[in-house]
C-alpha positions in Angstrom: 19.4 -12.3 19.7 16.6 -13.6 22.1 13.3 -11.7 21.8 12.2 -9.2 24.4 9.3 -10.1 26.2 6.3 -7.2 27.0 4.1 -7.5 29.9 0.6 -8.5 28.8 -3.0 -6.8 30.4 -5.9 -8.0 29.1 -8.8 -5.4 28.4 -11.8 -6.3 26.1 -13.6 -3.1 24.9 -17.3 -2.5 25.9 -18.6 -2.9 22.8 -17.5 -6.6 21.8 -19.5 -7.7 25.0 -22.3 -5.3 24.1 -22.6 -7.0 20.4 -21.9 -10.7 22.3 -25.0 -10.1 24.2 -26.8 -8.8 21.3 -25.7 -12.0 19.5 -27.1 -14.3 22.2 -30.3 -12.7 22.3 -30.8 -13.1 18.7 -29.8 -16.9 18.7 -31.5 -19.1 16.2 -32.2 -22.3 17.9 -31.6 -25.6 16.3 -34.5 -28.0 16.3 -33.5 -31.4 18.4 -35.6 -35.1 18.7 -37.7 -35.1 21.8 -35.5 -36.3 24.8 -32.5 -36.2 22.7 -30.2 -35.1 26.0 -26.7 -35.6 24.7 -27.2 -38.7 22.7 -26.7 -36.6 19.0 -24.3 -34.1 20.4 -25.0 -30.6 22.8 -28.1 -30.8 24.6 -30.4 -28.0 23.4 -31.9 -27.5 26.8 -28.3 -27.3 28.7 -26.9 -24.8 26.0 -29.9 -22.5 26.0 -29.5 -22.4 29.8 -26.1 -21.2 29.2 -26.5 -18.8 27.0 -29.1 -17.0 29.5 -26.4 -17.0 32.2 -23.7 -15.7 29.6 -26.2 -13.1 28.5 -27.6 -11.9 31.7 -25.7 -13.1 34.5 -21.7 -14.2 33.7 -19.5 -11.0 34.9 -16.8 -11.0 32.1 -14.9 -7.9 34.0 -14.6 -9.7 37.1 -13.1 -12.6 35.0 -11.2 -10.6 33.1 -9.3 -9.3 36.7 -9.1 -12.9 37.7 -6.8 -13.6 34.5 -4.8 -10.7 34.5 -4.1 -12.0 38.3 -1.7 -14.3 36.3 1.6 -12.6 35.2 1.7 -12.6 31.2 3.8 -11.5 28.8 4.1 -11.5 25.1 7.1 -12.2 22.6 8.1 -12.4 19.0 9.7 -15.8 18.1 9.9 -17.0 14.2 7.3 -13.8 13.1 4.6 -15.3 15.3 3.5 -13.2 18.6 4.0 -15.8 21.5 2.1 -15.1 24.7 2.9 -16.8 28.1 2.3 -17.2 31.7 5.4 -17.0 33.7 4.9 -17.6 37.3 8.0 -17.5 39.4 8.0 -20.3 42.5 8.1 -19.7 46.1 11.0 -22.0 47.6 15.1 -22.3 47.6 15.1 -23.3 44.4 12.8 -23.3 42.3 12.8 -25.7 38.9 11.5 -24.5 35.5 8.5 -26.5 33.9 6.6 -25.7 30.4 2.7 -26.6 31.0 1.1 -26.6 27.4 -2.5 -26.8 27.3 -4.3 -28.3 24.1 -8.3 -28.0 22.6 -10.6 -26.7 23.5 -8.9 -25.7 26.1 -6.4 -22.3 26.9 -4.0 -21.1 29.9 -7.0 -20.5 31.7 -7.1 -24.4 32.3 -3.8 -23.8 33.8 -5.7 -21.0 36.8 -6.1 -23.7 39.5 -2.8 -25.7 38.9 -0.1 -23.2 39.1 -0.4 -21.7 42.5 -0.2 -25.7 43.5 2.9 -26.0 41.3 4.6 -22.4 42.0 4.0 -22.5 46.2 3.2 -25.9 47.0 3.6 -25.0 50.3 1.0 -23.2 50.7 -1.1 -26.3 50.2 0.7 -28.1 52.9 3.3 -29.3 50.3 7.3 -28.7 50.2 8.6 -25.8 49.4 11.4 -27.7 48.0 9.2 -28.7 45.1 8.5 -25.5 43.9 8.5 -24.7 40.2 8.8 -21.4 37.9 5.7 -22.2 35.4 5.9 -20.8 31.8 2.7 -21.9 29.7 2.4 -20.5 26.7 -0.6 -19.9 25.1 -0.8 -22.6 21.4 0.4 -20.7 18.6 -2.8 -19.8 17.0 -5.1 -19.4 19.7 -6.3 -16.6 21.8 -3.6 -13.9 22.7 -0.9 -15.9 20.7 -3.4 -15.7 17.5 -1.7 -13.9 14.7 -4.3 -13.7 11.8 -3.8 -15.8 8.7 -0.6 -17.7 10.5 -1.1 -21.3 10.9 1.1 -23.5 12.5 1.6 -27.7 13.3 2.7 -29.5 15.8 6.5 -30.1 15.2 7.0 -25.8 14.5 4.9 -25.3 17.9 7.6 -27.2 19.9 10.4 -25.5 18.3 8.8 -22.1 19.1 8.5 -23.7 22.8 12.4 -24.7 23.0 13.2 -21.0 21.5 10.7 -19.2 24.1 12.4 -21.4 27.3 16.0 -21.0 26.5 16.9 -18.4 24.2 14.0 -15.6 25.3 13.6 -16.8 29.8 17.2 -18.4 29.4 16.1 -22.0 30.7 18.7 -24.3 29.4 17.5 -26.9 31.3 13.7 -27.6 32.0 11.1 -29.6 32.7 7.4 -30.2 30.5 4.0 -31.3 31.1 1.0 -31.6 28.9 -2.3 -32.9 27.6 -4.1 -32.8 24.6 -1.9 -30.9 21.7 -0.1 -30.4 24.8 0.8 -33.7 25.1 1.9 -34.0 21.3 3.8 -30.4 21.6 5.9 -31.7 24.6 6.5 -34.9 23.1 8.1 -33.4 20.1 10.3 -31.2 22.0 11.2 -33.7 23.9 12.1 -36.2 21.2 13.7 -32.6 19.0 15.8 -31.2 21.9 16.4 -34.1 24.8 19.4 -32.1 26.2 17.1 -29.2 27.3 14.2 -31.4 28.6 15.2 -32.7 31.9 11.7 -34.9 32.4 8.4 -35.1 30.0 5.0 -36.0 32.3 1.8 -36.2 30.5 -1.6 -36.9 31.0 -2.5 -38.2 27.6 -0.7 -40.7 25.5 0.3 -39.7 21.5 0.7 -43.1 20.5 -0.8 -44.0 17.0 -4.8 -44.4 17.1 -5.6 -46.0 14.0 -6.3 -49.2 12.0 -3.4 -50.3 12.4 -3.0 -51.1 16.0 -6.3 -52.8 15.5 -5.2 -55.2 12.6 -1.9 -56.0 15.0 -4.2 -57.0 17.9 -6.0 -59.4 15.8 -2.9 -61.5 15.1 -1.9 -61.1 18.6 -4.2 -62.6 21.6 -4.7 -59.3 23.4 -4.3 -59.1 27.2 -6.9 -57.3 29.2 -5.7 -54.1 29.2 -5.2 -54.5 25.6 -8.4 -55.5 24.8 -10.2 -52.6 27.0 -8.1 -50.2 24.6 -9.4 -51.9 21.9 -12.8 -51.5 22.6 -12.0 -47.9 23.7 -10.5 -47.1 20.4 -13.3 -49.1 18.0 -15.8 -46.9 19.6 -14.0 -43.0 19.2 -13.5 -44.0 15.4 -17.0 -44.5 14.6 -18.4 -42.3 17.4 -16.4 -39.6 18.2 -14.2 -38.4 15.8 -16.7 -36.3 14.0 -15.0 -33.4 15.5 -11.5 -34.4 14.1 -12.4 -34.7 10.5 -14.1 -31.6 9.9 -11.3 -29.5 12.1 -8.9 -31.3 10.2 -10.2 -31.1 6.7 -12.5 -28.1 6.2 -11.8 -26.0 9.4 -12.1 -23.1 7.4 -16.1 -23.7 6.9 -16.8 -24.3 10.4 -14.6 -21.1 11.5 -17.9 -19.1 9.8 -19.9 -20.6 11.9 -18.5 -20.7 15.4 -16.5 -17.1 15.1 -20.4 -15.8 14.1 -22.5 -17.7 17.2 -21.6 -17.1 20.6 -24.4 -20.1 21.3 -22.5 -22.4 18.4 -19.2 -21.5 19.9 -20.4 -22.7 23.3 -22.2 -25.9 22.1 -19.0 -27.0 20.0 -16.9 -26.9 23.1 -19.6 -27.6 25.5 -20.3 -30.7 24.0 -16.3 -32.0 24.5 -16.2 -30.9 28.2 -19.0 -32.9 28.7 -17.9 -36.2 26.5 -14.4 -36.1 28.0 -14.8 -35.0 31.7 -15.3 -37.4 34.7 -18.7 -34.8 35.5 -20.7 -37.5 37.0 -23.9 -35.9 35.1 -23.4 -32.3 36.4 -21.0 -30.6 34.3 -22.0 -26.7 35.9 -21.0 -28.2 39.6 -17.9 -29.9 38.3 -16.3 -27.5 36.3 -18.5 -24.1 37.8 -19.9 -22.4 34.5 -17.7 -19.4 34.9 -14.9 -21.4 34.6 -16.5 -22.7 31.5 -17.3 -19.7 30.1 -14.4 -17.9 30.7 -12.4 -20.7 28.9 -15.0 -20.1 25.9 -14.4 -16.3 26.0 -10.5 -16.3 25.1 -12.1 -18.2 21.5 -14.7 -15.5 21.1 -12.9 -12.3 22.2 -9.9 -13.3 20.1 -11.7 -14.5 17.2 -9.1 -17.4 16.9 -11.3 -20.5 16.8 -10.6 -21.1 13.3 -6.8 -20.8 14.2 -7.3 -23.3 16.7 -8.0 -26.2 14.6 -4.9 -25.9 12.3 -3.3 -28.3 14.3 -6.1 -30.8 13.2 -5.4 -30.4 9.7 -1.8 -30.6 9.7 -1.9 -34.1 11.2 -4.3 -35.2 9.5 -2.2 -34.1 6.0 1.1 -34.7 7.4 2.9 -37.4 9.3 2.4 -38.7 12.9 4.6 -36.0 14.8 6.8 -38.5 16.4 8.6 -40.8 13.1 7.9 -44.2 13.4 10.4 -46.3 15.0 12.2 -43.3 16.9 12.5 -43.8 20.6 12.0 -40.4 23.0 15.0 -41.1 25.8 13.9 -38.6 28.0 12.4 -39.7 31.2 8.7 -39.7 30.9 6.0 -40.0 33.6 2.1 -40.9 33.0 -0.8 -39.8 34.7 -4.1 -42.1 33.2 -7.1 -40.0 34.4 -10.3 -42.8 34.2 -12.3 -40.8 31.7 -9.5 -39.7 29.5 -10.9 -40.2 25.9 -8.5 -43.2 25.6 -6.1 -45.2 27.4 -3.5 -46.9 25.9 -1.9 -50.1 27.7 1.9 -49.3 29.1 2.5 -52.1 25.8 1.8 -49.6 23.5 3.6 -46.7 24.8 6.9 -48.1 25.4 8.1 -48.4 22.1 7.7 -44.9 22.0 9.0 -43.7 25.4 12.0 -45.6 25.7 12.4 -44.7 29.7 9.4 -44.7 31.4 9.8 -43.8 35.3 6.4 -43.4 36.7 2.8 -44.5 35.5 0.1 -43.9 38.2 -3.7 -44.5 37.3 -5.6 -42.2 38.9 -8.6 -42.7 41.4 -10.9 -39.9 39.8 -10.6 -37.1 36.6 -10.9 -37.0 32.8 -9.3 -35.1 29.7 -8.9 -32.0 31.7 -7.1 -32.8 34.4 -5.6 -29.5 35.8 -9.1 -28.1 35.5 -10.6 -31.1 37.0 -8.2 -32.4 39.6 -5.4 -29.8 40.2 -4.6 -31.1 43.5 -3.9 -34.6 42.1 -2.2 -33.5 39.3 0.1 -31.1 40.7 0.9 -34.2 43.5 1.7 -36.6 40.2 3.8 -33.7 38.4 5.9 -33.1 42.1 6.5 -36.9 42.4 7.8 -37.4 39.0 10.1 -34.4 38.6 11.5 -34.5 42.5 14.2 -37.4 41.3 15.4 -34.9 38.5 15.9 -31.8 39.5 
């Protein structure tokens, strides 16, 4: 029997933003080399600016009207409490796409993309590319954050296929993601291909490891090869810091980052700014209430540790998509130019075995709904208008 679903109101009681503030008041600063900026990690300077605003100046209750804006819902699927966005579209009719968001990220990354997805045109686009949006918050984090449950990649998508046809009745659907997102959809693409009528994504989950690397070497690589290779050299000794401790001791860091509203902020801080196309201003590109508000669904919810399970069961488990297999559902590609890497078209055909569209884009990073909704919404509409 498909699970009910119950409308969802978010309403954080006075006192956990009472004890947040008291928190950031009482932070106890890290000591940093002198003009250290970003070079080690979060800039001091930057995050003690940002914990002022939180503390003083951010309006949570405003923000918290501004999500409930979105229509939620929650549902029971496999024990696990499941909760979604479900926009309906505007237009004759309207085609049913799963957006999946991935970390550090949440639905709220979602707020600027959907009204360009559900009434396109009200943007000057056609109403005959309308979509119904379900995105689903990740099992584990914020309002789909069951304590003690953890859950990898491969169960996440199943949970997605149950929530799309058996709970909204969506036989038939459409999926876009980045991220976890990106690995989710993948999976559920590759699992169920008679329910996914198109996969888009906006980040690659091809294989980044030493192996690709010993392969090039036999191999005279072409350009766009050898930019990848460069790309990927540099992430495994520079930035993968953040991968091996979420993926091998998240519980440690979890006392950490569930305690500090300032640490919470600097660990995800620090990836906005490393993987965004900010051009040096990350408050005027993103807006720091958009920033904050994304950090507030990990501190209200007190799922941050929860978040990083995914981490660990990749990094004890198998790739999520078995080598050799071949996803047959038509896929599209959106490379944004400061995505943290970006695999040649070489490399992801093996995997995506009918590849219809692959646009590199003029502007954007790992973010892309949050950082260029417009353009990503006009990619996703391109893609999907051939297979409705």
């Amino acid at each position: 029997m498909p699970s009910e679903t119950r409308p969802f109101s978010l309403h954080v009681e006075q006192a956990v933003l009472d004890d947040l503030r008291h928190r950031l008041a009482r932070t106890r600063w890290p000591d940093e080399p002198v003009d250290a900026g970003w070079s080690y990690g979060t800039d001091l300077r930057y995050v003690k600016q940002f914990a002022t605003y939180w503390r003083d100046e951010y309006d949570w209750r405003r923000h918290e009207t501004a999500v409930n804006a979105l229509r939620q819902f929650t549902t029971d699927i496999g024990g696990a409490t499941v909760h979604f966005v479900h926009e309906p579209g505007s237009g004759p009719n309207p085609f049913p796409l799963l957006l999946v968001h991935g970390w550090p990220g949440s639905v709220w990354e979602f707020n600027r993309l959907i009204p360009l997805l559900t009434d396109p045109a009200r943007s000057g686009g056609d109403a005959d590319d309308a979509f119904s949006v379900v995105a689903p918050s990740l099992p584990g984090y914020a309002f789909s954050h069951d304590p003690g449950q953890r859950y990898p990649v491969e169960r996440i998508a199943t949970m997605f296929s149950t929530l799309m046809a058996d709970v909204l009745g969506y036989r038939r659907f459409g999926t876009q993601g980045g991220d976890w997102g990106a690995f989710v959809t993948s999976v559920l693409a590759f699992q169920h291909p008679e329910s996914v009528t198109g996969l888009h994504l906006n980040l690659l989950p091809v294989r980044r490891d030493p192996a690709v690397l010993e392969k090039a070497k036999s191999e005279p690589p072409d350009s766009d090869t050898r930019r990848y290779l460069d790309q990927l050299n540099h992430f495994l000794a520079e930035e993968t810091g953040y991968q091996w401790i979420q993926g091998t001791k998240p519980q440690t860091l979890a006392f950490g980052l569930n305690d500090s509203p300032a640490g919470l902020a600097a660990w995800i801080l620090e990836k906005f700014h490393a993987w965004s196309d900010h051009q040096g201003d990350l408050d005027s590109y993103f807006g720091r209430d958009v920033l904050l508000t994304n950090i507030m669904l990990y501190w209200i919810t007190g799922a941050v540790g929860a978040s990083f399970w995914p981490y660990y069961a990749r990094r004890h488990g198998p790739w999520p998509i078995p080598d050799n297999a071949s996803i047959r559902v038509p896929m599209g590609y959106a490379e944004f130019p400061k995505e943290i890497l970006t695999p040649p078209r070489s490399l992801a055909e093996p995997m995506f075995s009918d590849i219809r569209r692959w646009t590199r884009m003029e502007r954007g990073g790992h973010f892309a709904a949050l950082e260029q909704p417009a353009l990503l919404a006009r990619e996703i509409r391109e893609f999907f208008r051939p297979l409705r």
